[in-house]
Structure formats: structure tokens, C-alpha cells
C-alpha angles and dihedrals in degrees: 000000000000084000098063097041094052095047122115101241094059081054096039080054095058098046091053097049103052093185103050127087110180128051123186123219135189142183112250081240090058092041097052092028099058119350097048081040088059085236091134144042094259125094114235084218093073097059124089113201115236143180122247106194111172105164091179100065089037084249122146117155141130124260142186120216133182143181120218108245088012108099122213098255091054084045093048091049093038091052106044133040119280101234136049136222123238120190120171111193139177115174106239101003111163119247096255097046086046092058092044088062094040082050089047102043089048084047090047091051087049083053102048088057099253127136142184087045101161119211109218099203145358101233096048128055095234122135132177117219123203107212093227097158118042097243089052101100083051095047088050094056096036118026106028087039084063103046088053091061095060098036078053090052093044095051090045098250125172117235108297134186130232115204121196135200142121088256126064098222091044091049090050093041081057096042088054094042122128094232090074093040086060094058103051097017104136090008105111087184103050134138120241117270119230128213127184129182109235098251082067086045097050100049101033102031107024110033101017119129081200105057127164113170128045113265074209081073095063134084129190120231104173159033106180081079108357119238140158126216132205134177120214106243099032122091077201126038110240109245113214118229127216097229091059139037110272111279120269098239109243089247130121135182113258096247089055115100111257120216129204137040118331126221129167109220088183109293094354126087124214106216104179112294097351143052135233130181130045124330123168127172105218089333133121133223 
């Protein structure tokens, strides 16, 4: 328990919220154990989900921390930056095709609904993104990565990757991670491959009220640092094994002849074994 009152994060709590002098703070085993459960007298809302990394004490866990009168969207603003890092990449990508994405991912913002998106530079497809709604961080991960899936299709794009994190070389070091070459390595029509941090995964996956994409989509893929990875079509992300080549994703584009038996689930199409269109768990478009 020492360790959890002396982490960071509970500091970090108390410096962002001047007014406040008290944090809780629970185990993951106590939160899910009894507060999700209702066990208690304490609402689950009002918890946000940290990371307590104390390498010194050989000490990495999960946490939930809240402050009375504080609810979980203000901690949770208080707490983490207040912009996120977007990088799009593709190795070797050739300039054209590398402006066509950078085209399509600042149209698909506009799309999402989402304004102010700042481009870095003109040669790399980086963009900075104020959270200035509360649902912004979990619009950005659900609904304009979806969007960008279908303005990449649509401009003939190969597979890409989207790396996010609140910092802009962390966010290109993810996007260029192995981890997302595995998954579309050999597919010319794949979809891009998204990879959080898990402080991104945490507040706007994990513990977001707002949520807009299943945390069941992501898989994580590593703990020095930590990320999580989705791909935009599976309920579940393909894992590469070491004895065969990584996986095709079962996407098309939308123009590609589809085989097998169709069904319609709301906006979504079931087209044989695999799912194309729009589908958000307790989100908006």
C-alpha cells in the first residue's frame, strides 16, 4: 500500500488539483473487485485509471485514484496533457502517396468533427490535437480513425501506421514500431494499424465515460514502454506468430468483391468471416 500513496501519479493528483487535500487511491484488484463491483459506497465514475511505475522498488501496477468533489473527467484534465500527438507513417512511402495520407488524415479530422488539428511539418504527417471536448481523445481513436480508413482506401493508399501519444517522438517511435509492420507486412490493402501508449490507452480506452471503440480491439504489445495496438475491421487485433508470415487483415476496400454469405448488424456489413462499415460501441458520429 506505500507503494501506491507515494506514486507519482497520487502527487501528480494533488499538484493538479490546487484545491483539493486528500486522493484515493486503490489497487486495480480493490477497484474491480469491489468498487466496480458497487460493493461499496463509492461510485466507479468517479475513478480515473493510472499507472504506478516505480522501477526502483521493482514496482509496476495499475491504480485508480480519485478526489472527493473532483469528478473523473476534471482529474483526468487536470492530470494529463491537454493535447495529443498524431503521427501517420508508411517506410518508404513515396512522396505522393505520403501527401495523399497526410490530405486524407487532416479530411478525415474535419470529418470526425474535430477542429484546431495543427500539422507540425510539411514533409511528416504529424499533427497535434487540443482536447478541447471531452470526448475529443476517444473521437480521435474511434471515429476519425475510421474515417481515415476509408479516405486511405479511397485515395489508393498502401497500409499505413498511426502512432499516439501525448508526445510527438514518442508518438513517431510507436508509429514505427514493429509491432505495426508485422501486422500489414506483404498486405497492399490493408487497413492502417493503430498504436496508442498506455497513458492514451488508459484515459481515453480504458477509463473513458466517452468511449468510442472497444477496449476489447486493442491488444497490447508491450511493456517497455507499454502500448496497445487495433486494427480497424477486427473485434479482435491479428497476432502474428513466429512459424508463418503475419496474418492479411480481413479488410477490403469497399470497391473489392466480397465472397460468402451477407448480413447488415445496423451500419456494419457482414461480408463472410469479416466486417466492413461503421461500428461504435456507446459512441456518436
Amino acid at each position: 500500500m506505500g507503494r501506491l500513496l507515494e506514486a507519482a501519479p497520487v502527487r501528480a493528483a494533488l499538484e493538479a488539483v490546487p484545491e483539493a487535500n486528500l486522493v484515493q487511491v486503490v489497487s486495480e484488484s480493490i477497484y474491480h473487485g469491489s468498487v466496480r463491483q458497487r460493493l461499496t459506497d463509492l461510485s466507479p465514475e468517479d475513478f480515473t485509471e493510472v499507472l504506478v511505475d516505480t522501477p526502483g522498488k521493482g514496482f509496476r501496477a495499475a491504480a485508480w485514484i480519485r478526489v472527493p468533489g473532483i469528478s473523473a473527467e476534471q482529474l483526468s484534465r487536470s492530470t494529463y496533457p491537454e493535447t495529443l500527438a498524431v503521427c501517420v507513417r508508411r517506410p518508404d512511402l513515396p512522396a505522393a502517396l505520403a501527401d495523399s495520407a497526410g490530405r486524407a488524415a487532416l479530411a478525415s479530422f474535419e470529418a470526425a468533427g474535430i477542429s484546431a488539428v495543427e500539422k507540425i511539418s510539411n514533409w511528416d504527417n504529424d499533427f497535434v490535437v487540443p482536447l478541447s471536448t471531452a470526448d475529443t481523445g476517444s473521437r480521435v481513436l474511434g471515429v476519425w480513425v475510421d474515417h481515415l480508413t476509408r479516405a486511405l482506401a479511397d485515395a489508393r493508399c498502401p497500409a499505413m501506421s498511426i502512432g499516439i501519444d501525448s508526445d510527438v517522438a514518442a508518438a513517431r517511435q510507436l508509429a514505427a514500431s514493429q509491432a505495426a509492420a508485422a501486422i500489414f507486412a506483404g498486405a497492399a490493402d490493408a487497413p492502417p494499424v493503430l498504436i496508442v501508449s498506455g497513458e492514451v490507452h488508459r484515459r481515453f480506452v480504458a477509463g473513458s465515460t466517452a468511449r468510442m471503440v472497444a477496449p476489447e480491439s486493442f491488444r497490447r504489445v508491450g511493456t517497455e514502454p507499454e502500448s496497445w495496438l487495433r486494427v480497424p475491421g477486427y473485434s479482435l487485433p491479428p497476432e502474428p506468430r513466429a512459424d508463418r508470415a503475419a496474418p492479411t487483415p480481413v479488410w477490403t476496400p469497399a470497391s473489392a468483391p466480397h465472397h460468402g454469405p451477407v448480413s447488415n448488424i445496423g451500419q456494419a456489413t457482414i461480408h463472410g468471416d469479416h466486417i466492413t462499415g461503421n461500428v461504435y460501441r456507446g459512441g456518436r458520429m
